[in-house]
ROROMI-429849 format. One record per residue (C-alpha): x, y, z; residue in three letters; residue number from 1. Coordinates in nm, 3 decimals, padded with zeros to 5 digits. Each point is the difference from the previous one (the first is absolute). Layout:
N
DRENNU       px       py       pz  res    n
DRENNU        X        Y        Z  Ala  NUM
...
***
This chain:
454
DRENNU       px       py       pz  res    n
DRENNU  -04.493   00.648   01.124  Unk    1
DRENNU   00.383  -00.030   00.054  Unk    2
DRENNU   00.129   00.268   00.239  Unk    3
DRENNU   00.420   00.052   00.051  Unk    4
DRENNU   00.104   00.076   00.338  Unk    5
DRENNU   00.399   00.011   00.081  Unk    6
DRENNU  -00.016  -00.078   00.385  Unk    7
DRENNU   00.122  -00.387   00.102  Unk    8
DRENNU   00.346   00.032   00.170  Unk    9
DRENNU   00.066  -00.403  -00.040  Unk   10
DRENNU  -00.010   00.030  -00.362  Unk   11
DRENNU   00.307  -00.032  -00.276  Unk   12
DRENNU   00.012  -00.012  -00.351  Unk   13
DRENNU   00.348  -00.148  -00.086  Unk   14
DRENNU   00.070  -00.272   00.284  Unk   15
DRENNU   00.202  -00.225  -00.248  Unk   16
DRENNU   00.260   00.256   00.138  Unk   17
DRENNU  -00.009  -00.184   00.346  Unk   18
DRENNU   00.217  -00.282  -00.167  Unk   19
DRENNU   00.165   00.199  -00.237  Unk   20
DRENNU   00.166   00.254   00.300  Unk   21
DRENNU   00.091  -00.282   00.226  Unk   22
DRENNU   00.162  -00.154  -00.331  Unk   23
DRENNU   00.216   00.280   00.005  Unk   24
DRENNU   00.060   00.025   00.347  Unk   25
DRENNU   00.149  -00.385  -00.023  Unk   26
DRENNU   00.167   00.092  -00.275  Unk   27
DRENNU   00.199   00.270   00.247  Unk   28
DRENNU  -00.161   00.355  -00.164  Unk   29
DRENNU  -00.007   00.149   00.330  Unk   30
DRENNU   00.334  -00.123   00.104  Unk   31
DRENNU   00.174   00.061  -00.314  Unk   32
DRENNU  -00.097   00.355  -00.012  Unk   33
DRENNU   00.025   00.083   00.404  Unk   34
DRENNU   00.329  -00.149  -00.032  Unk   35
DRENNU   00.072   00.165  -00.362  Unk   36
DRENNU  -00.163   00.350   00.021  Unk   37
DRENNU   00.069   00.282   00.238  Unk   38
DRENNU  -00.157   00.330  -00.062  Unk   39
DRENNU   00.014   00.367   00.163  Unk   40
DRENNU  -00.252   00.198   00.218  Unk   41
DRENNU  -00.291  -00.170   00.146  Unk   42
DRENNU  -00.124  -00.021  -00.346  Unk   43
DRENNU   00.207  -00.328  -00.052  Unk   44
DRENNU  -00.136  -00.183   00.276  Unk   45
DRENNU  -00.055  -00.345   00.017  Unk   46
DRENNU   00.036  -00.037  -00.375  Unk   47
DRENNU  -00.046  -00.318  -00.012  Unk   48
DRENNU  -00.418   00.039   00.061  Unk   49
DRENNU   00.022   00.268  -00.221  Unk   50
DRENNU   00.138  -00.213  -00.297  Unk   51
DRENNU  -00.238  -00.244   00.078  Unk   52
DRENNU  -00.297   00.217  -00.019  Unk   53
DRENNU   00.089   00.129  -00.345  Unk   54
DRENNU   00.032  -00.343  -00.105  Unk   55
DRENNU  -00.290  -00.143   00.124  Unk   56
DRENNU  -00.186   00.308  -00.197  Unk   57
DRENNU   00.199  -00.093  -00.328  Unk   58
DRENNU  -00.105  -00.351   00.045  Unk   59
DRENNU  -00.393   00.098   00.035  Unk   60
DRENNU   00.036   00.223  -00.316  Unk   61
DRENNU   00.149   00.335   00.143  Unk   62
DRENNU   00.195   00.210  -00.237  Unk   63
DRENNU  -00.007   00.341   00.125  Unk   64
DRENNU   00.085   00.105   00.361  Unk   65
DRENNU  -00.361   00.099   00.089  Unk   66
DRENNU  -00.115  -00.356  -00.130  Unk   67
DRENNU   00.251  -00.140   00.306  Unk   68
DRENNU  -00.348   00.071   00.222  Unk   69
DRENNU  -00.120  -00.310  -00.103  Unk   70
DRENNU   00.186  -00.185   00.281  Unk   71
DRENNU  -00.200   00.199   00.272  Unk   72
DRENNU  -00.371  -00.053  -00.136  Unk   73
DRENNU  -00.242  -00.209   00.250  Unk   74
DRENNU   00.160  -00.261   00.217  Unk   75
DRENNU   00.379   00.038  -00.140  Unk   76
DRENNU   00.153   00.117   00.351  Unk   77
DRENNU  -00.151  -00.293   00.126  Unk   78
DRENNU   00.234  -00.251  -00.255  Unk   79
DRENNU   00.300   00.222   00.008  Unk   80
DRENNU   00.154   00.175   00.228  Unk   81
DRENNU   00.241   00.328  -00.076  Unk   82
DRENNU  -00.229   00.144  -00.310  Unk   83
DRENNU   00.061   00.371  -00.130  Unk   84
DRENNU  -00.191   00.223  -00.143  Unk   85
DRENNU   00.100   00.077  -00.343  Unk   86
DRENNU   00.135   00.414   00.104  Unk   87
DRENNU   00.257  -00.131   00.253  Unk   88
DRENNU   00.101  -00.275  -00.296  Unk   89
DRENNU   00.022   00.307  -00.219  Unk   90
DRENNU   00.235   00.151   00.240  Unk   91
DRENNU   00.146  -00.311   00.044  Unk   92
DRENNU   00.106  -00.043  -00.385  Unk   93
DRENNU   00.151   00.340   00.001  Unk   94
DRENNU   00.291  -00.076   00.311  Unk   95
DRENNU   00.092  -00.240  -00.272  Unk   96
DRENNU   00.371   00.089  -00.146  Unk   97
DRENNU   00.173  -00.183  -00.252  Unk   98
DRENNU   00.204  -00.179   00.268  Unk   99
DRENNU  -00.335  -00.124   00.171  Unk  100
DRENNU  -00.141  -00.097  -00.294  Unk  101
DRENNU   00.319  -00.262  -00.059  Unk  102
DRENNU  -00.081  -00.089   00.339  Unk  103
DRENNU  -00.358  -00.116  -00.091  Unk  104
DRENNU   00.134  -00.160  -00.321  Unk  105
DRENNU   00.216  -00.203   00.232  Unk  106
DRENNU  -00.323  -00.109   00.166  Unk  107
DRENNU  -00.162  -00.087  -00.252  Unk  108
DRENNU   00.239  -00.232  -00.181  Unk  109
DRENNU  -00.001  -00.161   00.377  Unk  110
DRENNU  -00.360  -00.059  -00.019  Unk  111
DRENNU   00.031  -00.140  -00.320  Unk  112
DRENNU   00.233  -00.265   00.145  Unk  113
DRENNU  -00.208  -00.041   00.287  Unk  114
DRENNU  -00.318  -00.060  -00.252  Unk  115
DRENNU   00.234  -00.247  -00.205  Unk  116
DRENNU   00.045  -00.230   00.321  Unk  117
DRENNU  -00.373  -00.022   00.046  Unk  118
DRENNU  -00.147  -00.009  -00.317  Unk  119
DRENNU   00.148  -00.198  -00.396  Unk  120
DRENNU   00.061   00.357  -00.111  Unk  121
DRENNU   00.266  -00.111  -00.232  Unk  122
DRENNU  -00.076  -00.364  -00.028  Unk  123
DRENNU   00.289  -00.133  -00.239  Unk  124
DRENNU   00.237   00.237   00.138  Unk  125
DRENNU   00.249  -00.232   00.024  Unk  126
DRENNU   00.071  -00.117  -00.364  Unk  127
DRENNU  -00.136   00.335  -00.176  Unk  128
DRENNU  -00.074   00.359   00.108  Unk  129
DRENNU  -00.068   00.316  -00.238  Unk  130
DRENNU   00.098   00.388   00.101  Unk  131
DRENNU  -00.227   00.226  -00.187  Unk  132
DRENNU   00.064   00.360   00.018  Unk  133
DRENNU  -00.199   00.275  -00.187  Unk  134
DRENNU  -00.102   00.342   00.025  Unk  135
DRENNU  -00.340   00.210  -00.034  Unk  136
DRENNU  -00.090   00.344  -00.021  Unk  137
DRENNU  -00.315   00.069   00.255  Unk  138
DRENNU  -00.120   00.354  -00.137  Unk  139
DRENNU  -00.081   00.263   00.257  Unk  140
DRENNU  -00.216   00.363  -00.012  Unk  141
DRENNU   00.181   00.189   00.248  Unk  142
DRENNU   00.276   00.217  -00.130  Unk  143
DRENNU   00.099   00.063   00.362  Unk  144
DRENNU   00.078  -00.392   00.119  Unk  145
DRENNU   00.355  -00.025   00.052  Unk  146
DRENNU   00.199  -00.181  -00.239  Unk  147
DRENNU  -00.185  -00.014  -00.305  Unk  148
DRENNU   00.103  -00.002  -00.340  Unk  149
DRENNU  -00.109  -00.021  -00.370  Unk  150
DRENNU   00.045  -00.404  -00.074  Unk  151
DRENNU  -00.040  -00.218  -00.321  Unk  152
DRENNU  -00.294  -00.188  -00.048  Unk  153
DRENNU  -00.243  -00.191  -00.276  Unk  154
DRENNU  -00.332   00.057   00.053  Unk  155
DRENNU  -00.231  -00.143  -00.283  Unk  156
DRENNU   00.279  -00.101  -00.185  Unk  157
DRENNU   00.146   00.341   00.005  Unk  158
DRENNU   00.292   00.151   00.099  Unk  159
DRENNU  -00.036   00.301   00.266  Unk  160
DRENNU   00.136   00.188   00.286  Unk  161
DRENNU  -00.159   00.000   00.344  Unk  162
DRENNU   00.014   00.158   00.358  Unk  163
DRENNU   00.057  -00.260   00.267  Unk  164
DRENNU   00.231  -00.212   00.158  Unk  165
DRENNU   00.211  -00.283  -00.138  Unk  166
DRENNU  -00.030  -00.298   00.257  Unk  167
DRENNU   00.201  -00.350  -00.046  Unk  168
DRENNU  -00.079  -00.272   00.098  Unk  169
DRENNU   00.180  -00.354   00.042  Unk  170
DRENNU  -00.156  -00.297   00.045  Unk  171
DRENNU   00.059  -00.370   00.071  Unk  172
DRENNU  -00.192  -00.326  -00.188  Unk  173
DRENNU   00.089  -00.326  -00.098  Unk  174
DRENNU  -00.192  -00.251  -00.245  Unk  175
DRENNU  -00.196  -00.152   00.248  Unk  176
DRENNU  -00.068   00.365   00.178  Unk  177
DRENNU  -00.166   00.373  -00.102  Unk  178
DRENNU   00.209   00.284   00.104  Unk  179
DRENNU   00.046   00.158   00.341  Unk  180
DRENNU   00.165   00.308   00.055  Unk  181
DRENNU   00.405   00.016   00.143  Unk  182
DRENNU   00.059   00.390  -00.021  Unk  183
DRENNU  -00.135   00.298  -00.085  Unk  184
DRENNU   00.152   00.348  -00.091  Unk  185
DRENNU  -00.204   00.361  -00.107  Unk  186
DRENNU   00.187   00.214  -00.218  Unk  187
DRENNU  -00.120   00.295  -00.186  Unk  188
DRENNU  -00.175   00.009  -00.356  Unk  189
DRENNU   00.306   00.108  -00.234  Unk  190
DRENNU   00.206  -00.243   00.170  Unk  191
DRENNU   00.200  -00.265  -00.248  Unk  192
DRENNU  -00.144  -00.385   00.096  Unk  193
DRENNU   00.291  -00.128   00.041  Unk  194
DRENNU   00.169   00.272   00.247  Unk  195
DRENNU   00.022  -00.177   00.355  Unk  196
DRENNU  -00.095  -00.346  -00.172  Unk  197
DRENNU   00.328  -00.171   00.075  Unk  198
DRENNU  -00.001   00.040   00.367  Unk  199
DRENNU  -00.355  -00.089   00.044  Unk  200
DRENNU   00.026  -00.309  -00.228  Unk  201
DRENNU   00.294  -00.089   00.273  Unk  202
DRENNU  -00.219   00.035   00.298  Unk  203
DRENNU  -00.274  -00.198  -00.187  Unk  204
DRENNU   00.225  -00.307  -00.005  Unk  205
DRENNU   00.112   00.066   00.273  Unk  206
DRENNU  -00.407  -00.085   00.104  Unk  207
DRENNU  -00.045  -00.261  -00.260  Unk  208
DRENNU   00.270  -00.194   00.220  Unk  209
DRENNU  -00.085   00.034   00.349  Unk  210
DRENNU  -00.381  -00.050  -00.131  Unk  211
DRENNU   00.179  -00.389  -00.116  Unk  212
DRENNU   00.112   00.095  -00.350  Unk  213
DRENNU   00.238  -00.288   00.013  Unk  214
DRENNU   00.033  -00.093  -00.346  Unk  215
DRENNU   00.034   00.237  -00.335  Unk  216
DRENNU  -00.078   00.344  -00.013  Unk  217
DRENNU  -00.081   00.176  -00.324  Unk  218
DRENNU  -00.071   00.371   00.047  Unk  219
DRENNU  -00.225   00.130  -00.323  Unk  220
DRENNU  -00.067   00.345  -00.121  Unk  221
DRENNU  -00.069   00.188  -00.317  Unk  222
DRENNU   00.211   00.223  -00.175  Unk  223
DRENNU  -00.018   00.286   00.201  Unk  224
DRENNU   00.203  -00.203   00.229  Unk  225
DRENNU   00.219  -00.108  -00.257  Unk  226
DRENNU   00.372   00.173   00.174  Unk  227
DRENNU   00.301  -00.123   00.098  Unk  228
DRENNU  -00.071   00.069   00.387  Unk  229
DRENNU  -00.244  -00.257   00.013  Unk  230
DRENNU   00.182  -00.233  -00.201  Unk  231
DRENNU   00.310   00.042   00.221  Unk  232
DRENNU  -00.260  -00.026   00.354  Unk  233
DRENNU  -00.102  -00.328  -00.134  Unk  234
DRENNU   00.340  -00.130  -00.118  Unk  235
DRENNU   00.114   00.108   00.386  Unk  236
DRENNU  -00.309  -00.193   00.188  Unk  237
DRENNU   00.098  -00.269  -00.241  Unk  238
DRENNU  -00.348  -00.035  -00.118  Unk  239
DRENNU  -00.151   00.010  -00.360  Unk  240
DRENNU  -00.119   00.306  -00.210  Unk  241
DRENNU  -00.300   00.032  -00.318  Unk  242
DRENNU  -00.008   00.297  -00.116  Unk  243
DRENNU  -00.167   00.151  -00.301  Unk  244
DRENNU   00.228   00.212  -00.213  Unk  245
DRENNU  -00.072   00.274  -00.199  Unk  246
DRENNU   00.006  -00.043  -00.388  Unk  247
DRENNU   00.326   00.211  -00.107  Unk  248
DRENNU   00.187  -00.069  -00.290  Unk  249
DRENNU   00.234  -00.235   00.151  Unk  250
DRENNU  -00.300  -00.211   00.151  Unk  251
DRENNU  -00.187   00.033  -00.349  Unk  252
DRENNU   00.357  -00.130  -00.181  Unk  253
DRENNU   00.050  -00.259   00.216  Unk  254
DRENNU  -00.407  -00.130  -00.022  Unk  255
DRENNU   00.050   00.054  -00.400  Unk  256
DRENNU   00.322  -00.249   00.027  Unk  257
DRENNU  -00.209  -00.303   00.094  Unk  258
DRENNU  -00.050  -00.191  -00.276  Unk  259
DRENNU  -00.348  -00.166  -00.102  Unk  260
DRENNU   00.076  -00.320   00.137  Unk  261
DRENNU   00.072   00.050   00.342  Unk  262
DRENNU  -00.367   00.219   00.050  Unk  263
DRENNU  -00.279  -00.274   00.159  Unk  264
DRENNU  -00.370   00.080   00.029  Unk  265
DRENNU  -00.139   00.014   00.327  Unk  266
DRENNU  -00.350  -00.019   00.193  Unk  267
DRENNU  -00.144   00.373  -00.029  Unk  268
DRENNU  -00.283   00.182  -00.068  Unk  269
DRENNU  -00.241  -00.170  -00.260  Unk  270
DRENNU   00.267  -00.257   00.017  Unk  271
DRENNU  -00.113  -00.303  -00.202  Unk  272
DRENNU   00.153  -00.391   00.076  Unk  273
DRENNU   00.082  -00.176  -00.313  Unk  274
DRENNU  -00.025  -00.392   00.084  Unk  275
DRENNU   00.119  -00.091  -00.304  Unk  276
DRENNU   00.290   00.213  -00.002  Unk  277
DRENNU   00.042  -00.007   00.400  Unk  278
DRENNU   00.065   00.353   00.054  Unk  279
DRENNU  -00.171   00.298   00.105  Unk  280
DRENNU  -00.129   00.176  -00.369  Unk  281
DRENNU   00.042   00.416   00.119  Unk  282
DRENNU   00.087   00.307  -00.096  Unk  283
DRENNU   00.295   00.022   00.289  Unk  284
DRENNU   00.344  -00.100  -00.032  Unk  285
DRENNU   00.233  -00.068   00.251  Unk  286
DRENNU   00.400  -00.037  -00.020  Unk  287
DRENNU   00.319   00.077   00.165  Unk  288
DRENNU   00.334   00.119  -00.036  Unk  289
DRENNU   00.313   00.115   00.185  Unk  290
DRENNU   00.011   00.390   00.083  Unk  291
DRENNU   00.270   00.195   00.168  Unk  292
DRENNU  -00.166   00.289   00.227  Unk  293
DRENNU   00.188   00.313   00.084  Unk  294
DRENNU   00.259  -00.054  -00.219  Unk  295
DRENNU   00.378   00.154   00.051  Unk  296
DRENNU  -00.157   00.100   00.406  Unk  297
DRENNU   00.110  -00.161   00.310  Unk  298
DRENNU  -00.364  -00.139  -00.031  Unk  299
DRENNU   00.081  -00.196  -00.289  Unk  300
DRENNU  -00.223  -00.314   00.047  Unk  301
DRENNU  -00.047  -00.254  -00.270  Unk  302
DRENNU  -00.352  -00.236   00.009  Unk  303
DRENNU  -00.279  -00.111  -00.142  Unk  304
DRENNU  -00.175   00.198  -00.235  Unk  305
DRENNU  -00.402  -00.142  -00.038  Unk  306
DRENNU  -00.173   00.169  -00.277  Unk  307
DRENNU  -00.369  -00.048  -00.096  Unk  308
DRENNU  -00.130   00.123  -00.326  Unk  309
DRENNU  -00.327   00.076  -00.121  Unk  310
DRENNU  -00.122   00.071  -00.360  Unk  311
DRENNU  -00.150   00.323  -00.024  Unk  312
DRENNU  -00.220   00.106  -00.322  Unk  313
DRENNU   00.189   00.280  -00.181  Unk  314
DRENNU  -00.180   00.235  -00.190  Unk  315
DRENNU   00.237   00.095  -00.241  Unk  316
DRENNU   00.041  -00.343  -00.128  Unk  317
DRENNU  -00.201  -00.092  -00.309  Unk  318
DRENNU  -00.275  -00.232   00.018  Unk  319
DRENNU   00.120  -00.343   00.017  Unk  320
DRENNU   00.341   00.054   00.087  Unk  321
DRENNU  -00.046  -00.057   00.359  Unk  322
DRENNU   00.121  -00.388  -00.040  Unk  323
DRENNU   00.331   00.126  -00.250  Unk  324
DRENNU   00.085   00.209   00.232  Unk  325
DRENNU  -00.132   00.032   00.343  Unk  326
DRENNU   00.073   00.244   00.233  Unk  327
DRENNU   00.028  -00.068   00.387  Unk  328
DRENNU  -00.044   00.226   00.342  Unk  329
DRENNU   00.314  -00.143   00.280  Unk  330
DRENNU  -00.005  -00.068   00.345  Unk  331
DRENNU   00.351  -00.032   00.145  Unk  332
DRENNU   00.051  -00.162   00.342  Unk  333
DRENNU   00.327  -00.013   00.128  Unk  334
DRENNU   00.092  -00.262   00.246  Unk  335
DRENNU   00.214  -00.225   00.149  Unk  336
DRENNU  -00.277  -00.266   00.107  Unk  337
DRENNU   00.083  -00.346   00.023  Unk  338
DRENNU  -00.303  -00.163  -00.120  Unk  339
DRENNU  -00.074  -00.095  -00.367  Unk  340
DRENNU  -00.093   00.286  -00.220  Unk  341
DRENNU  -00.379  -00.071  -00.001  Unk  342
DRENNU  -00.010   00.011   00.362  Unk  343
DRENNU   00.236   00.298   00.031  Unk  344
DRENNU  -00.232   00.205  -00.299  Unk  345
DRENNU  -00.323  -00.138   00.202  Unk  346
DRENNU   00.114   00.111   00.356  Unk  347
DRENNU   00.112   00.307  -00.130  Unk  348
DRENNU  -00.372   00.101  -00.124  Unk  349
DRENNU  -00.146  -00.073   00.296  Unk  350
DRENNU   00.178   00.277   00.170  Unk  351
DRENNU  -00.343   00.179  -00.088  Unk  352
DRENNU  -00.152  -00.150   00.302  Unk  353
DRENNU   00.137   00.289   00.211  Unk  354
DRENNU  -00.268   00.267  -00.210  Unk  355
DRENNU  -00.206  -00.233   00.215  Unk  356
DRENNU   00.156   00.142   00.325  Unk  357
DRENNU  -00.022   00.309  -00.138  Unk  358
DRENNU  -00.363   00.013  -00.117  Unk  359
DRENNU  -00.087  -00.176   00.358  Unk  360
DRENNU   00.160   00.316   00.152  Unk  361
DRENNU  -00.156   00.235  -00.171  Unk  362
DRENNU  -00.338  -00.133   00.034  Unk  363
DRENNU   00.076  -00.018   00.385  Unk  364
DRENNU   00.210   00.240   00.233  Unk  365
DRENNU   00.177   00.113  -00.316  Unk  366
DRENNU  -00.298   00.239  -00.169  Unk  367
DRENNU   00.147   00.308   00.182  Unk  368
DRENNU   00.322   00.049   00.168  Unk  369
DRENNU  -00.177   00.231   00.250  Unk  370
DRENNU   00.256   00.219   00.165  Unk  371
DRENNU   00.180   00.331  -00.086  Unk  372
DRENNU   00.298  -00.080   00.156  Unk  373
DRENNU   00.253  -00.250  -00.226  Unk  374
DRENNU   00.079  -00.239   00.270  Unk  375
DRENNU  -00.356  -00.016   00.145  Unk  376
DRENNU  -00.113  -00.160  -00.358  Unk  377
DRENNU   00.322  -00.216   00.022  Unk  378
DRENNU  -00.126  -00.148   00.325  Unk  379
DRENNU  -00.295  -00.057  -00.156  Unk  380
DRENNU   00.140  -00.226  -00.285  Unk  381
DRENNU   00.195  -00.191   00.262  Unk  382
DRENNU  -00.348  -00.084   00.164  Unk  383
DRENNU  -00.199  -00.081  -00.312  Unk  384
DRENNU   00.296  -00.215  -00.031  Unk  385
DRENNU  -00.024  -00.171   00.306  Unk  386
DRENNU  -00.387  -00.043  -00.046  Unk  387
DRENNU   00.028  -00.150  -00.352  Unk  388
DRENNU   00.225  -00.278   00.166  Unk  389
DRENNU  -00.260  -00.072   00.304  Unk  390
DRENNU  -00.270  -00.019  -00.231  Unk  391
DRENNU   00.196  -00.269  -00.216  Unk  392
DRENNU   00.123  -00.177   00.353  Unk  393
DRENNU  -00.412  -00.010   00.057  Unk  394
DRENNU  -00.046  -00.140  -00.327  Unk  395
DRENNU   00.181  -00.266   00.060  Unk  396
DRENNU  -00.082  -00.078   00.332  Unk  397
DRENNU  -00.363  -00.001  -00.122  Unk  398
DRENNU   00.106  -00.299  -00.226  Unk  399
DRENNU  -00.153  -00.075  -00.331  Unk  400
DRENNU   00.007   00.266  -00.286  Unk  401
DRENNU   00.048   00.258   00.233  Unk  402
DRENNU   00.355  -00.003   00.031  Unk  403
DRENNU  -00.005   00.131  -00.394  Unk  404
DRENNU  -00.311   00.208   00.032  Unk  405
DRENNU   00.036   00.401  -00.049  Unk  406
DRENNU   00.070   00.186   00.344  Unk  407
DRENNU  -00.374   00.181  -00.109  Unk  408
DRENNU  -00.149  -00.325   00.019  Unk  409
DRENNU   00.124  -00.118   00.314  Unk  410
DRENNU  -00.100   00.339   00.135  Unk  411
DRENNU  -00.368  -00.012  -00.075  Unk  412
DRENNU  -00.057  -00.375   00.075  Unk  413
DRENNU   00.223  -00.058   00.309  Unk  414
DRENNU   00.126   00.360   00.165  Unk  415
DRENNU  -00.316   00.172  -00.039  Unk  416
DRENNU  -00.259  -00.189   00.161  Unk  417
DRENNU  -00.286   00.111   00.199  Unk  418
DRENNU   00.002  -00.093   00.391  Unk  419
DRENNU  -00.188   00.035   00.339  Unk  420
DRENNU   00.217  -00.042   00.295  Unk  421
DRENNU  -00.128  -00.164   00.289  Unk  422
DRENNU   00.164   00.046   00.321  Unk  423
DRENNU  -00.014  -00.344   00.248  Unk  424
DRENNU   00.236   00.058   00.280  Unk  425
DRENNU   00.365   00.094  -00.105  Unk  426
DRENNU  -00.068  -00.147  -00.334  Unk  427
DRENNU  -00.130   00.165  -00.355  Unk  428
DRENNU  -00.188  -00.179  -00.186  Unk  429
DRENNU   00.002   00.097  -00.370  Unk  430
DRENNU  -00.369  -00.092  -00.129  Unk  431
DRENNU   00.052   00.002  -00.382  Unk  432
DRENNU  -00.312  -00.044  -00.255  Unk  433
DRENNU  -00.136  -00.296  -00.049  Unk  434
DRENNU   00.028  -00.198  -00.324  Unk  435
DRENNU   00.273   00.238  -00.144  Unk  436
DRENNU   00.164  -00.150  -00.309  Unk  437
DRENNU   00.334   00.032   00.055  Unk  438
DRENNU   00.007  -00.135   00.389  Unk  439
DRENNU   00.247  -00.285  -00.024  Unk  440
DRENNU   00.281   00.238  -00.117  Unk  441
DRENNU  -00.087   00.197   00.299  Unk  442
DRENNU  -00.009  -00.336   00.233  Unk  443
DRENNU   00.325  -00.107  -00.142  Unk  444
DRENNU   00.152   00.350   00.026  Unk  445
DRENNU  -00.104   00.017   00.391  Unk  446
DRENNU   00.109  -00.359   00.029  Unk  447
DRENNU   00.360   00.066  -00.111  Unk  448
DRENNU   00.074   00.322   00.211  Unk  449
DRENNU  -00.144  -00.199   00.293  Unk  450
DRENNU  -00.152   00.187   00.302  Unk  451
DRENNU   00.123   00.361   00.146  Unk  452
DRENNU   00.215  -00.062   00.262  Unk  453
DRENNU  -00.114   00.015   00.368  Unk  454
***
């Protein structure tokens, strides 16, 4: 017989977040937003515990504002000090204004830079850094939350129209490094991608370089951020821009111009490698040409204009006609990187690695943007933000594969833990269970944030 009985005080069931908070308290949270953040009425009191505590409940799987009790279960007030319970956050949330909720953005691209100092965040920084910026539609049910909109989205491969936000988000990655997350910004659902995109590209270099961005930048987005705005942000920060353009008729004339001897195959899907021939045998085409963007505007910019092609089947052809004369599907980047075009066409692909972020988001603090109240949900983002980047400054500092692992994983092997606490004097002893399989990323995590301070 197995009987359940919820009464030991000295219990926990996420201690990994012992290394994890004082992580972010090195990293200056608490500062950054004490010295950042100043709210009205009694409500904003010491925000900086506040913040922490929704935080520490996104990084043990919260994502509603009634999940934020997690960080007061068993022996929790014995580990942290300053925990809330999850009405005053509520109330909390909404003192937010838009003004405040810059304020906390300003935080957290602080404790970003902190996190950068003390953990290889961006590890190849210095010769290469990418800017990813995209934009996803988080549907909502309630026809009362402030701010929402009908938005585009595919869902199934299908185009439709949903109620819900439209969130950006911009993140920071090199070749050696996954993303983390330099800003954050909520708009609502019927709002165009790329309205606001320019100024929050600027503050994300802005990041990139005090997080040791010393060498190239190439900011990359798809062609809903395809404007002159962001084109002209990038030309001013004197950085580099990929963006993917939409197929127009100019874009289509100037992909039709290239002639058959300047398209080379390249390594893609069902790829095959031709020894013989020593080339990659596939179905995709890459080539370049010069294009002139926004032309007879003040924005006239002339650069690179990377095009792959694809063949397509077309139905209307008769059988065996596909070879005489095949028909192709474009993909227009247009750029003014300095590396060789396969690089340039490569790089550019693997923008897709922010759907990552976003899909780690979702799955996290993401799945509901909780409040009624526009710049409550805002906040929100900001602090899923800030937790996405702990959890990858974790990751790292847990060595191995863990500094690419998904945020999900490092949540269920390292943050969530069971734990008895022992108390031996003025000390806490954490006793954690024996023989679990993921210890020494929890031993090196400890290790590296080193011992509370006396």
């Amino acid at each position: 017989m197995v009987r359940a009985t919820f009464d030991d005080p000295n219990l926990v069931s996420c201690a990994g977040l012992v290394p994890v908070m004082r992580l972010a308290e090195r990293a200056g949270l608490h500062d950054a937003v004490t010295d950042r953040l100043s709210l009205p009425t009694d409500k904003g009191a010491n925000p900086a515990g506040k913040v922490a505590t929704i935080i520490a409940g996104m990084l043990a799987g919260a994502d509603s504002i009634d999940d934020l009790d997690v960080t007061r279960h068993g022996g929790m007030r014995s580990l942290f000090t300053s925990v809330y319970a999850p009405s005053t956050l509520g109330s909390f949330l909404r003192t937010f204004t838009h003004g405040h909720v810059r304020q906390l953005q300003a935080a957290a691209r602080d404790t970003l830079i902190g996190l950068a100092r003390r953990a290889p965040l961006l590890a190849g920084a210095d010769t290469l850094c990418f800017v990813d910026i995209d934009s996803m539609l988080r549907r909502v049910f309630g026809k009362r939350k402030q701010g929402i909109g009908f938005g585009h989205a595919k869902v199934g491969g299908y185009n439709v129209w949903l109620r819900g936000y439209n969130p950006v988000v911009a993140t920071l990655s090199t070749p050696l490094s996954v993303p983390v997350i330099a800003a954050t910004r909520l708009r609502a659902g019927n709002a165009g991608s790329a309205r606001g995109a320019a100024s929050m590209i600027a503050e994300a270099i802005t990041t990139a370089r005090s997080c040791g961005a010393t060498g190239e930048i190439v900011v990359r987005a798809d062609s809903a951020f395809y404007a002159k705005t962001v084109i002209a942000a990038c030309r001013r920060r004197k950085v580099r821009f990929s963006l993917t353009t939409r197929i127009d008729a100019k874009i289509r004339t100037a992909c039709e111009s290239i002639t058959d001897a300047q398209w080379i195959d390249i390594k893609y899907p069902q790829a095959v490698w031709d020894d013989d021939a020593g080339r990659w045998i596939s179905d995709a085409q890459i080539a370049e040409t010069e294009y002139t963007a926004f032309a007879g505007t003040r924005h006239q910019i002339t650069a690179r204009l990377i095009v792959r092609r694809v063949r397509r089947d077309d139905p209307a052809q008769a059988p065996g006609q596909e070879e005489l004369l095949p028909t192709y599907r474009y993909h227009a980047v247009f750029t003014d990187s300095p590396y060789t075009l396969v690089q340039a066409e490569a790089q550019h692909r693997q923008h897709a690695i922010i759907e990552q972020v976003n899909a780690d988001l979702i799955a996290g603090p993401l799945a509901h943007l909780p409040s009624g109240r526009f710049s409550a949900n805002d906040t929100w983002l900001t602090c899923a933000g800030i937790a996405h980047n702990l959890t990858r400054a974790a990751g790292h500092l847990a060595a191995g594969a863990w500094a690419t692992a998904r945020p999900a994983t490092i949540r269920t092997r390292i943050i969530n833990v069971a734990a008895r606490l022992a108390h031996r004097a003025r000390t806490i002893i954490v006793h954690l269970p024996e023989h679990w399989p993921w210890q020494a990323a929890l031993d090196n995590l400890y290790t590296a944030v080193g011992p509370a301070p006396g």
